[in-house]
N, C-alpha and C positions, 0 to 999 in steps of 0.2 A: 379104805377107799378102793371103788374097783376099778381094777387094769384097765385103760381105754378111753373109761365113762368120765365125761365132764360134769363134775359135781356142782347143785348151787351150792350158795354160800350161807348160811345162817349166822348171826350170833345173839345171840341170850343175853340180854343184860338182867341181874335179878339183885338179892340180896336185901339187906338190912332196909327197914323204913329210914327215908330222909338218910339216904346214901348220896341222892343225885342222881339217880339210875334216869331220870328220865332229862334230863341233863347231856349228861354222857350220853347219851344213845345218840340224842341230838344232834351231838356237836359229831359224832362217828357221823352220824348218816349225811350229815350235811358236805363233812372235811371225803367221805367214802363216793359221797352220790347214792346212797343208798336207802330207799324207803324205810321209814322208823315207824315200825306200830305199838305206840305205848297203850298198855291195858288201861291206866287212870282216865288217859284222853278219852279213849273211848267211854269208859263208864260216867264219864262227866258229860259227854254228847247225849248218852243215852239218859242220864238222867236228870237233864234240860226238859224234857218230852214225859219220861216214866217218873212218878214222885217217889221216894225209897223214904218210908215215915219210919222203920226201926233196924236194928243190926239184923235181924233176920234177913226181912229185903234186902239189906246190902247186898249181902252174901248171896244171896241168889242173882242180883244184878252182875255179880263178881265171877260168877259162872259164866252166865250169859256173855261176859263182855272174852273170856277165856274161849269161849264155842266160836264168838267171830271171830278169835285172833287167829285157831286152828282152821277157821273155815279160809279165813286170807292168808293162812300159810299154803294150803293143798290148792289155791288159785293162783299165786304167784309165780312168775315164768322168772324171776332173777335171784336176786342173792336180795336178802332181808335182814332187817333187825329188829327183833321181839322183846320190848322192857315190859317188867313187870314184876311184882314181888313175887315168886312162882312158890306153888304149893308142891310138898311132892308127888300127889296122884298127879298134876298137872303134865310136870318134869317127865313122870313116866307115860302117858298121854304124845309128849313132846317127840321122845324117841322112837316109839310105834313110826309115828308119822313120820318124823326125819329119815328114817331109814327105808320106808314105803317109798317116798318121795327122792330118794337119794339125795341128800343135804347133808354137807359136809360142817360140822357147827363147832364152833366158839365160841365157848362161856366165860362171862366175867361174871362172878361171884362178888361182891362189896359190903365188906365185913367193917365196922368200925366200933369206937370205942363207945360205950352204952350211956354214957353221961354226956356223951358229945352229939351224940344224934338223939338223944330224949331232949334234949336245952331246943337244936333245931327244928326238931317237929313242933312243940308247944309254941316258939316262935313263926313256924311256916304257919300254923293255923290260925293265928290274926293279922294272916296277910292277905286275905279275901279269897282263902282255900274255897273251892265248891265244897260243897253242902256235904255231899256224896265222900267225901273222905273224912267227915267228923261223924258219923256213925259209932265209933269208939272211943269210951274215955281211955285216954294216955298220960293224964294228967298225973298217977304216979307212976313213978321210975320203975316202980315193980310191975306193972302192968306191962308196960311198954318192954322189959328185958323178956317176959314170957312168952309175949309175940317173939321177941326177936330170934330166943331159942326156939320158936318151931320154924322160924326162917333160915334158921342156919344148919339144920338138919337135913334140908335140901339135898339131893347127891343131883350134880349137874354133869349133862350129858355132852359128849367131844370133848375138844380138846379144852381142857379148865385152867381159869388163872383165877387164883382170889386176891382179891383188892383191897387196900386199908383203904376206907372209905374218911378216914375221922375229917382229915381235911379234902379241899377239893383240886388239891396241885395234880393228881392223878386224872384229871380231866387232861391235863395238856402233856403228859406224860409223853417223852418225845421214845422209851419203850414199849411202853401200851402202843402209841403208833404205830411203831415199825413192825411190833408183833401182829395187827389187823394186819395192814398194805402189804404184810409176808400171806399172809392167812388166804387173804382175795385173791393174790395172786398166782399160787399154787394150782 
């Protein structure tokens, strides 16, 4: 941090599919007062309007929605909160900017167990998931831990905490709070 300078506040929500990531961000941004820009939302906005007919398109809608997230980070005048499963080109994208922009950031990593969040994905998905996030079969276990390993590969930027994601007591986690309300207020 530099001597002086009043830093914003960033934090990274990222990690494992069907973590809760966009959950958690939620309940911060709302318990913080802090604007929450989840990448899902956005790419479900966008592709209400854009039709995405195979995995290719995702993945280029998946960019697209990553370009407006950096374009509403380098616009924002306060402290913010970024969810999303992040990639590492992304992560490193992330830090350029954080550190151009002076942003002081906190990352939650949310790591969980692979048979606990494979059961709740295949369940999230007949629950009138958009469209826009069944672009990929998950339907086996093996699929779905290969994604998970290049998600946890990740190197997250500031200061990092990782999360067992398996259940979701860590949403009200009365340390995970006190370590944000430390973080902001610094």
């Amino acid at each position: 941090m530099l001597e002086g300078v009043i830093m914003k506040k960033l934090i990274l929500i990222g990690g494992d599919l069907a973590g809760g990531k966009s959950e958690f961000s939620n309940r911060l941004g709302k318990k913080f007062k802090i604007t929450v820009i989840n990448k899902d939302r956005i790419k479900e906005i966008l592709g209400d309007t854009i039709i995405v007919n195979n995995r290719e398109e995702n993945k280029k809608l998946s960019v697209i929605c990553f370009q407006l997230m950096k374009y509403l980070l380098e616009k924002n005048e306060g402290n913010l909160i970024l969810e999303s499963n992040f990639k590492d080109y992304e992560m490193k994208e992330l830090k350029v900017l954080c550190d151009s922009l002076r942003y002081d950031v906190l990352s939650f990593k949310l790591i969980g167990n692979d048979e606990v969040l494979h059961k709740r994905f295949i369940k999230r998905l007949g629950e009138n998931r958009h469209y826009v996030h069944k672009s990929q079969d998950f339907s086996k276990l093996e699929d779905f831990r290969k994604t998970l390993e290049e998600l946890r590969k990740v190197e997250y930027i500031g200061k990092y905490i990782e999360i067992d994601c398996s259940d979701f007591r860590y949403q009200n986690d009365e340390k995970i709070l006190e370590c944000v309300a430390k973080f902001l207020n610094n």
